[in-house]
C-alpha positions in Angstrom: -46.0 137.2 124.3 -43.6 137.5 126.8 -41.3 134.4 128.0 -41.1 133.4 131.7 -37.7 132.3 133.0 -39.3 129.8 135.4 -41.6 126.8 135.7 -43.4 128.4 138.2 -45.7 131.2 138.6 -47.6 133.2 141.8 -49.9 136.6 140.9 -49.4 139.3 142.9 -52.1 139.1 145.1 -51.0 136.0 146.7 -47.1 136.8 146.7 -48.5 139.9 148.9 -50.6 137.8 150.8 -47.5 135.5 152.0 -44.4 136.0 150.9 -42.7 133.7 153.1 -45.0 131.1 152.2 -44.5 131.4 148.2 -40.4 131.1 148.5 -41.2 127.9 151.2 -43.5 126.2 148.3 -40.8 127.4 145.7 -38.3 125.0 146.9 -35.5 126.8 145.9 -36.5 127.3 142.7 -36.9 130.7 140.9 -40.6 132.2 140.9 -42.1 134.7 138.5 -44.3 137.4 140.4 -47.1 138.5 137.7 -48.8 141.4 138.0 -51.3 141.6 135.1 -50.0 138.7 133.4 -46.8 139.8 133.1 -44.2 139.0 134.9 -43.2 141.9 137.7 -40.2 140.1 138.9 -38.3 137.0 140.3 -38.0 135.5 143.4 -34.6 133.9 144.2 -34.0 131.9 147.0 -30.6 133.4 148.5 -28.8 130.3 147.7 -29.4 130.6 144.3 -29.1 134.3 144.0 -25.8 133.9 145.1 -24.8 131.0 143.0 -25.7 133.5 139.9 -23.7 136.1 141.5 -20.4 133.8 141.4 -21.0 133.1 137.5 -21.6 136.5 137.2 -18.3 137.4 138.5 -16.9 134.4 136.9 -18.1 135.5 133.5 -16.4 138.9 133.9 -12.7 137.7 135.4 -12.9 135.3 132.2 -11.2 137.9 129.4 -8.5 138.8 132.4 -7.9 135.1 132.6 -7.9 135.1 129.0 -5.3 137.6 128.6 -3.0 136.7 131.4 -2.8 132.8 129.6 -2.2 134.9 126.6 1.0 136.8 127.5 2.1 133.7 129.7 2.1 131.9 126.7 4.5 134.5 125.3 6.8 134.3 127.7 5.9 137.5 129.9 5.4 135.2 133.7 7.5 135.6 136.9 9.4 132.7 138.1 8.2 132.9 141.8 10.3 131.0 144.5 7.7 129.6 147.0 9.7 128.9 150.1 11.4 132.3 149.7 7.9 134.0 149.9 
């Protein structure tokens, strides 16, 4: 059995039938599109797709951040003057 990611659900027959209408009802939440019982794929309001994207791209500057701490710690930084910048 395969696990949804969302509470909610539309077949594919009435996602094709109105789109626009499905993400409207959605509310901003995530929808699985089913096509045989199964889901096809997910609807994302844009909001929320690009809320993913940021922690997406947080997730991956994470082990730079990690590293840059690292050698800071270690004393490898660059004593920056800010009024001379």
């Amino acid at each position: 059995m395969e696990t949804l990611l969302t509470d909610l659900t539309v077949s594919m027959s009435d996602f094709k039938r109105n789109p626009a209408k499905v993400l409207r009802d959605a509310q901003a939440q995530p929808v699985a599109v089913l096509n045989h019982n199964k889901a096809a794929f997910y609807m994302v309001d844009p909001v929320l797709f690009e809320a993913l994207l940021d922690e997406v791209e947080d997730m991956q500057l994470m082990p730079l951040l990690k590293s840059r701490i690292a050698s800071a710690a270690k004393g490898n930084y660059t004593v920056v003057d800010v009024d001379a910048v």
